[in-house]
BADREN-727938 format. One record per residue (C-alpha): residue in three letters; x, y, z. Coordinates in nm, 4 decimals, always signed. Layout:
BEGIN
@r:ALA&X:X&Y:Y&Z:Z
...
This chain:
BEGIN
@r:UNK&X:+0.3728&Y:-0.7882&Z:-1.8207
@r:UNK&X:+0.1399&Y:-0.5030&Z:-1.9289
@r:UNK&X:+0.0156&Y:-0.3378&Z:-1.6787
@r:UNK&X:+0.3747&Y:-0.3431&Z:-1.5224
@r:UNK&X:+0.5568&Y:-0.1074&Z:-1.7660
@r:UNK&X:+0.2162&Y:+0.1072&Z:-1.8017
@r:UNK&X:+0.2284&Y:+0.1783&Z:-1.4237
@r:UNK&X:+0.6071&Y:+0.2633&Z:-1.4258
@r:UNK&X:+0.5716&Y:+0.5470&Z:-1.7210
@r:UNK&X:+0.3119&Y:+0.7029&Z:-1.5248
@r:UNK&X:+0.5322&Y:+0.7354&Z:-1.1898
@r:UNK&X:+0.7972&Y:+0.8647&Z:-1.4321
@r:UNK&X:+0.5766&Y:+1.0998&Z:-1.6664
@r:UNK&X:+0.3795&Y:+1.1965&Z:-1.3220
@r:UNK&X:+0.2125&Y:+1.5267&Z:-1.3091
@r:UNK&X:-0.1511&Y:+1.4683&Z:-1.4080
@r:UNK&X:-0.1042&Y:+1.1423&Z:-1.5342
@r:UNK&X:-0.0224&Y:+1.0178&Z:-1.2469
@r:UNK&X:-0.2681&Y:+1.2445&Z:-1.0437
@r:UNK&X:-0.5481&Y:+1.0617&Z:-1.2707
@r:UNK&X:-0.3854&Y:+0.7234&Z:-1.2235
@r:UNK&X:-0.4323&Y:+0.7179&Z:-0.8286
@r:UNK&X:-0.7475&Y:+0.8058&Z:-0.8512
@r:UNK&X:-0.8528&Y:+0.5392&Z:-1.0404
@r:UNK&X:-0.6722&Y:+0.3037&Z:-0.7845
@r:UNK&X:-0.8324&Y:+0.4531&Z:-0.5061
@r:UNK&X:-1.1506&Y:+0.4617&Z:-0.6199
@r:UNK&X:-1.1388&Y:+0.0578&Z:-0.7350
@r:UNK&X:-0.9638&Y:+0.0041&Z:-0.4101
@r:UNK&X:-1.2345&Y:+0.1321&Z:-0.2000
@r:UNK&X:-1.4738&Y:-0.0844&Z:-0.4654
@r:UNK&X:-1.3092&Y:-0.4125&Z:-0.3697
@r:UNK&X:-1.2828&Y:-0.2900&Z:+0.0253
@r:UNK&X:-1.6646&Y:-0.2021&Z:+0.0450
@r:UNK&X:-1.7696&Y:-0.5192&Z:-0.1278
@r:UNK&X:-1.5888&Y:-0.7282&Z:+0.1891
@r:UNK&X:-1.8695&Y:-0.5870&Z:+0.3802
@r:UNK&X:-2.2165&Y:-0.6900&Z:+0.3389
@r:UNK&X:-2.4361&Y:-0.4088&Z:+0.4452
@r:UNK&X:-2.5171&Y:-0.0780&Z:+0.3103
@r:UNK&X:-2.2176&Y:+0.1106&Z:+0.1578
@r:UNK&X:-2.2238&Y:+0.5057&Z:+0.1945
@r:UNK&X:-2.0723&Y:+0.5572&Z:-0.1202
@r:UNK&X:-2.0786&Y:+0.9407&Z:-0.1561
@r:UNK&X:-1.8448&Y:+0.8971&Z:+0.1852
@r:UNK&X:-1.6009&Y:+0.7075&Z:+0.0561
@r:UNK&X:-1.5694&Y:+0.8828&Z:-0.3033
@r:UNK&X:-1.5607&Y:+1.2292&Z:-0.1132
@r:UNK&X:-1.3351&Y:+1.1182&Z:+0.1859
@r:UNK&X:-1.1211&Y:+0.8955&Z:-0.0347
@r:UNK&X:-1.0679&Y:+1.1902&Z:-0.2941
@r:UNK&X:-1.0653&Y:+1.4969&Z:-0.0615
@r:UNK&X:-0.6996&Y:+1.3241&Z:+0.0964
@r:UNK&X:-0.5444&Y:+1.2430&Z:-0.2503
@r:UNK&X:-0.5980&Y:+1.6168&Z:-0.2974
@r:UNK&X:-0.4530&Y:+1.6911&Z:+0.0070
@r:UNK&X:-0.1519&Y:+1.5316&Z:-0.0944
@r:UNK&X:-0.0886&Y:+1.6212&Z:-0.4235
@r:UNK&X:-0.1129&Y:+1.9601&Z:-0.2837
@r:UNK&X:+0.1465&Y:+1.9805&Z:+0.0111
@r:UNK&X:-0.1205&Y:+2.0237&Z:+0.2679
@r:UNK&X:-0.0849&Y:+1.7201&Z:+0.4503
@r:UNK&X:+0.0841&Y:+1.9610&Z:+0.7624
@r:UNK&X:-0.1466&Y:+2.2289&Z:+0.7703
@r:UNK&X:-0.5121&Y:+2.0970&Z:+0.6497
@r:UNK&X:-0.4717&Y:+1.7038&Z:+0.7651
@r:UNK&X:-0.6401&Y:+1.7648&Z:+1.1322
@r:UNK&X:-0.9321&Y:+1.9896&Z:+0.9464
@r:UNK&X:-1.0076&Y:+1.7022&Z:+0.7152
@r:UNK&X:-0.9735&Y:+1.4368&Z:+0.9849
@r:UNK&X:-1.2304&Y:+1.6213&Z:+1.1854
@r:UNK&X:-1.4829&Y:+1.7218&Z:+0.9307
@r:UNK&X:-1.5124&Y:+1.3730&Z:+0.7242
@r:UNK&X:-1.4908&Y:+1.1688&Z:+1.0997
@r:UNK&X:-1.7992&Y:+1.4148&Z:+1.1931
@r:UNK&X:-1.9699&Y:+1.3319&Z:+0.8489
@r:UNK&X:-1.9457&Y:+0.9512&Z:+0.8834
@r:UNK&X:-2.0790&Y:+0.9617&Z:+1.2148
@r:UNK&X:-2.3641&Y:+1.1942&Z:+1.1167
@r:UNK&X:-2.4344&Y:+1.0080&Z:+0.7812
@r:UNK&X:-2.4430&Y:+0.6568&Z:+0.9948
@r:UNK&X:-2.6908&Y:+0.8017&Z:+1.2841
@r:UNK&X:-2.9469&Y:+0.9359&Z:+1.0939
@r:UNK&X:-2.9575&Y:+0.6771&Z:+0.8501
@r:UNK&X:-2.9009&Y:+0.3359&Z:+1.0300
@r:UNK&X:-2.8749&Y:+0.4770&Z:+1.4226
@r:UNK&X:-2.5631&Y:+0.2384&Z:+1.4673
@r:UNK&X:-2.2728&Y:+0.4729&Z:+1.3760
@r:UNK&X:-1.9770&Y:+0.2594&Z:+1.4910
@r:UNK&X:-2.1010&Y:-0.0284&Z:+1.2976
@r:UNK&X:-2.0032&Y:+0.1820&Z:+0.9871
@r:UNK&X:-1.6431&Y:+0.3281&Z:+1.1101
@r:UNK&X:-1.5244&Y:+0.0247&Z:+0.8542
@r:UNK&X:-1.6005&Y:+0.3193&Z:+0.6187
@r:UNK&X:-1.3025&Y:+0.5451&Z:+0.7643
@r:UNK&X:-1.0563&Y:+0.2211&Z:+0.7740
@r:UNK&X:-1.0967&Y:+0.2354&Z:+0.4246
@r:UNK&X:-1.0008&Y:+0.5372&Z:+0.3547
@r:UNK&X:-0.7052&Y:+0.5570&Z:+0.5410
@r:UNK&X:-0.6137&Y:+0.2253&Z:+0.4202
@r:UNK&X:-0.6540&Y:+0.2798&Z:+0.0790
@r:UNK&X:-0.6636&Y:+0.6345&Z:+0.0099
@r:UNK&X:-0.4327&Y:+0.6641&Z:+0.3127
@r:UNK&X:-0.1829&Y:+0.4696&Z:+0.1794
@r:UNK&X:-0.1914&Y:+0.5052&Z:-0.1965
@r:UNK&X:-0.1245&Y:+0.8632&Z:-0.1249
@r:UNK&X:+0.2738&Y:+0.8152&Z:-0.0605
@r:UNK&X:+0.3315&Y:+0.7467&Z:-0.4129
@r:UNK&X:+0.2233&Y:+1.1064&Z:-0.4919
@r:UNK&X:+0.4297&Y:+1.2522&Z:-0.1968
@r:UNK&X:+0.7694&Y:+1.0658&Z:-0.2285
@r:UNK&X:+0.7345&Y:+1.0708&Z:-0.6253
@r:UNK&X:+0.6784&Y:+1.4139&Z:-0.6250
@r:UNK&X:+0.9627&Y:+1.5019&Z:-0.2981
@r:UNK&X:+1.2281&Y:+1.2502&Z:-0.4149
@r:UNK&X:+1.1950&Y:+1.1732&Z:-0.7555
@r:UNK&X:+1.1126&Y:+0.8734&Z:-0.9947
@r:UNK&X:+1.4242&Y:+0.7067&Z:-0.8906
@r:UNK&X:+1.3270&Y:+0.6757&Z:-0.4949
@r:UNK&X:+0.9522&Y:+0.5123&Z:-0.6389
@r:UNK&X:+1.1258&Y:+0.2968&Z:-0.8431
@r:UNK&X:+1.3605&Y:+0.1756&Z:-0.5501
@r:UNK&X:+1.0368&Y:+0.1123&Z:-0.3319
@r:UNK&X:+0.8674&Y:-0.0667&Z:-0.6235
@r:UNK&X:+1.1874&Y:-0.2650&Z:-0.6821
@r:UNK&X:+1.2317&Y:-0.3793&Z:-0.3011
@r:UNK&X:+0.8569&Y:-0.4714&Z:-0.3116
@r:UNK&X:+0.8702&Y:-0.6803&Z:-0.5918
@r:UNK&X:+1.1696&Y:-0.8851&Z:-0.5191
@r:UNK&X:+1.0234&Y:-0.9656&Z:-0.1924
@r:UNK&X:+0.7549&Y:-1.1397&Z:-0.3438
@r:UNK&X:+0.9165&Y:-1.2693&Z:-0.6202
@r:UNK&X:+1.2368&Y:-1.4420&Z:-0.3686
@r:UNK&X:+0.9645&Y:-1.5177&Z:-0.1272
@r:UNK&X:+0.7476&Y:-1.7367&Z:-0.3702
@r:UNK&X:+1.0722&Y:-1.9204&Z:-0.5411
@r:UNK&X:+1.2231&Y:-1.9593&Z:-0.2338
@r:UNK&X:+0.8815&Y:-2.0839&Z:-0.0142
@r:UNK&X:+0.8179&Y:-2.3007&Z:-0.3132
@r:UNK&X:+1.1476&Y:-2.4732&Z:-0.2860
@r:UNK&X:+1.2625&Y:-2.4698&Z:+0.0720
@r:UNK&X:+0.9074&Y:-2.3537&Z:+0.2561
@r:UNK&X:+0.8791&Y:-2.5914&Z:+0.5196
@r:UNK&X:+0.8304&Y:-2.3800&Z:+0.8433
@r:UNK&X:+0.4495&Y:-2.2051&Z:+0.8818
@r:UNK&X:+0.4754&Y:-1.8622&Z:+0.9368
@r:UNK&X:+0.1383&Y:-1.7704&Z:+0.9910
@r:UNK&X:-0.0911&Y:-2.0499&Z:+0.9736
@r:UNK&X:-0.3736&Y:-1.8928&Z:+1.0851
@r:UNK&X:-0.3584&Y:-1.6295&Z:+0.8447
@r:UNK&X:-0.2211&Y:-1.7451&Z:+0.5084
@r:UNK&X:-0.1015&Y:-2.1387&Z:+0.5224
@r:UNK&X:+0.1389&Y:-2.1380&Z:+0.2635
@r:UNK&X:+0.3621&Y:-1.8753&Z:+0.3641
@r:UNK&X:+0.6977&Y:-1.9834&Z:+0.5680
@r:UNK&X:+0.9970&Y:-1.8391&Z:+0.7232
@r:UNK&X:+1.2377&Y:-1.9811&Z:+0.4507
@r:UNK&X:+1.0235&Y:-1.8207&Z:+0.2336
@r:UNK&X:+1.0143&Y:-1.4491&Z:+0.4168
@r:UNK&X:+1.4023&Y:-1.5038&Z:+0.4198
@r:UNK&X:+1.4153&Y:-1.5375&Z:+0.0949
@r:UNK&X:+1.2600&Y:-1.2510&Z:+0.0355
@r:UNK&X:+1.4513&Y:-1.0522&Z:+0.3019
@r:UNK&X:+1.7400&Y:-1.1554&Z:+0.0767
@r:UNK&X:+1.6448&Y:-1.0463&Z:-0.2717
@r:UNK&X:+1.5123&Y:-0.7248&Z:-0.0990
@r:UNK&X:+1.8727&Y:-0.7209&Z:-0.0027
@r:UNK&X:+2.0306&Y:-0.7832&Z:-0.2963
@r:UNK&X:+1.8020&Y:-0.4972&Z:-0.5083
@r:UNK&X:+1.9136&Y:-0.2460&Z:-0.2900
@r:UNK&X:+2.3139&Y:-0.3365&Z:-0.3324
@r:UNK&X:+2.2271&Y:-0.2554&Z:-0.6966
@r:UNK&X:+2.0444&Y:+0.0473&Z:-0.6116
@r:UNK&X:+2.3130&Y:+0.1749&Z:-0.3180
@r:UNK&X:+2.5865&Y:+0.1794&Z:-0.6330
@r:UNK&X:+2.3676&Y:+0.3966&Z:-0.9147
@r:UNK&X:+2.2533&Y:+0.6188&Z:-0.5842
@r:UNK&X:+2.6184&Y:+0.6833&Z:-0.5022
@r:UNK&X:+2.4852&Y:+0.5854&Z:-0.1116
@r:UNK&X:+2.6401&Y:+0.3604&Z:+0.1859
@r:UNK&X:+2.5504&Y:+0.0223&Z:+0.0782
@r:UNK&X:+2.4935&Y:-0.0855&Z:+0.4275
@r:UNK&X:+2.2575&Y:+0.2073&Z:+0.4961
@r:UNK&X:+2.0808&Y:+0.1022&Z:+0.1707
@r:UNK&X:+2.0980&Y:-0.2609&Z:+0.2653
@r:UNK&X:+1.9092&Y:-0.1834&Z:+0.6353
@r:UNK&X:+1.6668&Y:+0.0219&Z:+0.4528
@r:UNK&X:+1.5679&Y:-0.2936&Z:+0.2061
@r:UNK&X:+1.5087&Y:-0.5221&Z:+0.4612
@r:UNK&X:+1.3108&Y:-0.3199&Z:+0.7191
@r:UNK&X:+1.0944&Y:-0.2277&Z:+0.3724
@r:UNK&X:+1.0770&Y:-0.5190&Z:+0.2971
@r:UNK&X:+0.9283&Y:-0.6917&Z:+0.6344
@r:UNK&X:+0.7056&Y:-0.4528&Z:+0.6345
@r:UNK&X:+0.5886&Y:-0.5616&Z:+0.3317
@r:UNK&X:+0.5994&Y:-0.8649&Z:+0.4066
@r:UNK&X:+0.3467&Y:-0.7485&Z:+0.7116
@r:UNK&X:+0.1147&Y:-0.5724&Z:+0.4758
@r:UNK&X:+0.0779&Y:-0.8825&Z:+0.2546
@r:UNK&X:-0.0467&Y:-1.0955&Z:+0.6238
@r:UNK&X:-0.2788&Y:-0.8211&Z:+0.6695
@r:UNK&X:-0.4566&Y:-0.7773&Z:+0.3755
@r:UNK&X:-0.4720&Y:-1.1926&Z:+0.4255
@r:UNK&X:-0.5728&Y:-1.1377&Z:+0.7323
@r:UNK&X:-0.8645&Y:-0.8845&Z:+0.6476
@r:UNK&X:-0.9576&Y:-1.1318&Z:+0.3505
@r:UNK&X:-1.0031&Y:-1.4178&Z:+0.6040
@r:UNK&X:-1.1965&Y:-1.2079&Z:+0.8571
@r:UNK&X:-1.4149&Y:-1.1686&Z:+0.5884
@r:UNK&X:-1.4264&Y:-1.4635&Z:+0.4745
@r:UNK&X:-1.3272&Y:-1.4462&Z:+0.1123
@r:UNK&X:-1.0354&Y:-1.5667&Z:-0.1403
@r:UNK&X:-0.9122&Y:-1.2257&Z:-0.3142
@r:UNK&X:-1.0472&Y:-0.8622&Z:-0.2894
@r:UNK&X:-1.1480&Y:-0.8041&Z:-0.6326
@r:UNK&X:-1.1476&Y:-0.9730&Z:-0.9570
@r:UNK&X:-0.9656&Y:-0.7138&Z:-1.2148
@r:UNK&X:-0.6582&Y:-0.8561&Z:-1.2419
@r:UNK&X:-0.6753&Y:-1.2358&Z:-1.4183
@r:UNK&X:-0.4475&Y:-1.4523&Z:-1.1806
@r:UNK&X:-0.3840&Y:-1.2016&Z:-0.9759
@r:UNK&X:-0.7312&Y:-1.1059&Z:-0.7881
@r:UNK&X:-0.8163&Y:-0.7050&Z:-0.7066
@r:UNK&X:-0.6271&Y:-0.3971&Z:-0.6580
@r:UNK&X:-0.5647&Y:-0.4283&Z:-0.2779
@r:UNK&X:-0.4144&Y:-0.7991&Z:-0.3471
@r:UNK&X:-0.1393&Y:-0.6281&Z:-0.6255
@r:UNK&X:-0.0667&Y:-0.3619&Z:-0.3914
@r:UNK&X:-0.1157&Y:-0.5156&Z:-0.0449
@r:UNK&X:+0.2851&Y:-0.4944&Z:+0.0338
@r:UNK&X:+0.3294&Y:-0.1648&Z:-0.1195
@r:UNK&X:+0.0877&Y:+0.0577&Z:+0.0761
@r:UNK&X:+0.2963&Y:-0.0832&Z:+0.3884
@r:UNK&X:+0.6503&Y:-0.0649&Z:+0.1942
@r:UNK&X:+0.5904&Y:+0.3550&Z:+0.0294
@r:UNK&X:+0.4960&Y:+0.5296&Z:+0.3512
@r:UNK&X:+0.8237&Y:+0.3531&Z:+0.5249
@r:UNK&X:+1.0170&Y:+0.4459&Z:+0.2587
@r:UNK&X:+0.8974&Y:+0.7925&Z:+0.2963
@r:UNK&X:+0.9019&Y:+0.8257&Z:+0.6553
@r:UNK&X:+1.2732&Y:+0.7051&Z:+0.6621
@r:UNK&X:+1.3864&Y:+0.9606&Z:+0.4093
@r:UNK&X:+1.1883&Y:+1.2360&Z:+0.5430
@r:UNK&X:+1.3346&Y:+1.1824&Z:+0.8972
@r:UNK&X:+1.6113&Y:+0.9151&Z:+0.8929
@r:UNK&X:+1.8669&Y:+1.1147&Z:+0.6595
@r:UNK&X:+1.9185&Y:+0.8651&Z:+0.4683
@r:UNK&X:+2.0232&Y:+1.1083&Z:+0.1607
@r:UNK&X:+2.2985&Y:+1.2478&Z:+0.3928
């Protein structure tokens, strides 16, 4: 209930605040991700890697600089990890959290910034009535596993119900957006199974490592990458789609 209205008037303020904001998020994120591993962290990696592709974003030079920075920082990590340990690919966990964190984070800069507050908020909306009809609706109806394995208490009737509220947020959103309510209506539920996916993978990457939540900062809640799990899969969609699925025309 406060940290919720806090993170909204920075997407809307954005600019520096929400420049600042990000990376703070990235930074703890790649906190919580290192701390899944137990083994020497190459911190100045991470900061610099993690960093270095928020600033290509907030830029605009994903097109013409991403390559250049894929090559230099993959050359880096696999320098850094020879000379120091002599078992580089043991340490390319370093580079999955980058591009999952920093990676991924990075899309709230580039569709804020390319489609407005109003586009965020409708990502942020679908996200969080997928979880919220999910829960009520696995709580009251859950009966069929739908990934055991991974996290036990999730079921279909639960990822139906969240299909459904993600549904129902973007009929709202289709009539203030003046848009095909059937094209928004598509849109909410393929955003919001794939949310749904990035929630079983962070699970998943929790269980791999064997531990309960990534971080502790958020009473009730656990770390960073458990708040934001289903958004770093849902914003890059979202982004993707408008960016090449016309979905404004």
């Amino acid at each position: 209930m406060v940290t919720i209205p806090v993170f909204l008037a920075v997407i809307y303020f954005g600019g520096v605040y929400l420049r600042i904001a990000l990376a703070v998020l990235v930074l703890m994120g790649l906190i919580e991700f290192s701390k899944l591993y137990r083994q020497q962290v190459f911190w100045d990696y991470l900061a610099a890697a993690g960093l270095s592709l928020l600033y290509l974003a907030y830029n605009g030079l994903y097109s013409s600089f991403l390559w250049a920075w894929f090559v230099l920082q993959l050359i880096y990590l696999l320098t850094r990890a020879t000379f120091t340990t002599h078992r580089p690919l043991s340490h390319m966990w370093h580079m999955v959290a980058v591009f999952y964190v920093a990676g991924l984070f990075s899309f709230l800069w580039t569709i804020n910034s390319e489609y407005g507050f109003v586009w965020t908020l409708f990502g942020l909306a679908v996200t969080w009535a997928t979880d919220t009809g999910a829960y009520f609706t696995g709580l009251s109806f859950g009966r069929t596993k739908l990934a055991p394995e991974i996290s036990p208490h999730k079921t279909w009737e639960g990822a139906a119900g969240g299909l459904l509220a993600a549904a129902a947020a973007s009929a709202v959103f289709s009539l203030y957006l003046e848009l095909p309510t059937i094209k928004l209506l598509v849109l909410g539920i393929c955003l919001s199974a794939a949310g749904q996916v990035g929630d079983l993978v962070e699970s998943a990457i929790k269980r791999e490592r064997a531990v309960k939540d990534s971080g502790k900062i958020l009473p009730g809640h656990g770390g960073i990458l458990d708040r934001f799990d289903s958004l770093l899969f849902v914003i890059p969609l979202l982004y993707l789609s408008l960016k090449y699925l016309h979905i404004l025309s």
